[in-house]
C-alpha positions in Angstrom: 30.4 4.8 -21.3 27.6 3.9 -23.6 27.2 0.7 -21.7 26.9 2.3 -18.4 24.3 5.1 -19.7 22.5 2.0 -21.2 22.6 -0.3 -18.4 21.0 2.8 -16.0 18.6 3.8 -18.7 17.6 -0.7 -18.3 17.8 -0.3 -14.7 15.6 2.7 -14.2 12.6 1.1 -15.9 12.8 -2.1 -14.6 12.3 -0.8 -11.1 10.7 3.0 -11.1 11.0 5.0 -8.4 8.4 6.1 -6.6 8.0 10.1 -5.9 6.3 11.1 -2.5 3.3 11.9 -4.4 2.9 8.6 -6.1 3.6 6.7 -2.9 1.5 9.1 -0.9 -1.7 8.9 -3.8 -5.0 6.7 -2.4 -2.9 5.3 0.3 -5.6 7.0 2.9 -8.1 4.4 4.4 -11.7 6.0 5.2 -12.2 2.9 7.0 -9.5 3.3 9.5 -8.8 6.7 11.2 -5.9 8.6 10.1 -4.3 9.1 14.0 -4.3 7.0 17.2 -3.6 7.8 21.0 -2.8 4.3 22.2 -1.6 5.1 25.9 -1.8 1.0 26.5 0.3 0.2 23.8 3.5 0.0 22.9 3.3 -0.5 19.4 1.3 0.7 16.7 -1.0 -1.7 15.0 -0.7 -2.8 11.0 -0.4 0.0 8.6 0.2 2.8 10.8 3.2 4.4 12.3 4.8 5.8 15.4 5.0 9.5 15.4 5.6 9.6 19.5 6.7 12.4 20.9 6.2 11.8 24.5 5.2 8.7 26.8 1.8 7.5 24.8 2.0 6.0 21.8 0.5 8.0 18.6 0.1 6.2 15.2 -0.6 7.6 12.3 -1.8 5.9 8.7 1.5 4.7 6.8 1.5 7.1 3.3 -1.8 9.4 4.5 -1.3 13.0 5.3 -4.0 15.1 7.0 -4.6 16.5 3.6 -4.9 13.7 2.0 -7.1 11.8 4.6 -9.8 15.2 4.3 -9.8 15.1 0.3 -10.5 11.6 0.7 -12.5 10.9 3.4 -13.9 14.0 4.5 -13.7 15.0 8.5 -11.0 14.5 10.1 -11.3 13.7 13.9 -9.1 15.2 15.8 -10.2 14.2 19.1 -7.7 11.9 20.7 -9.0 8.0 20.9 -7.9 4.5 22.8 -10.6 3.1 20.6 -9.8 1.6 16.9 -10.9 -0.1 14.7 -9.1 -2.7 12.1 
């Protein structure tokens, strides 16, 4: 039993998990926006992901809430856009 408590104790801090917060923490790019409207795409470009509802495709920054992306970056622009930039 000893072993086994040992082993885990070995395990867990050779490979930490991450919390939400961690993984969310300065994952925000100021460089990129934070959502796309890509209605001629059917994928969402490198480091963002689907969050479709309907027909278009919308893509938001992997890791980067809307909180997070204001803290960091300031404005948020809400408008919808087929424009990005990478």
């Amino acid at each position: 039993m000893k072993a086994a408590a040992l082993f885990l104790a070995a395990l867990a801090s050779v490979s930490p998990i991450t919390t939400r917060q961690d993984w969310a923490q300065n994952t925000c790019d100021c460089s990129k926006k934070l959502h796309l409207t890509l209605p001629e795409l059917r994928v969402c470009p490198e480091g963002y992901v689907d969050v479709s509802v309907f027909w278009d495709v919308e893509c938001d920054q992997i890791g980067c809430t809307k909180q997070d992306y204001s803290a960091k970056c300031g404005n948020i622009t809400t408008s919808p856009s087929n424009e990005y930039d990478i």
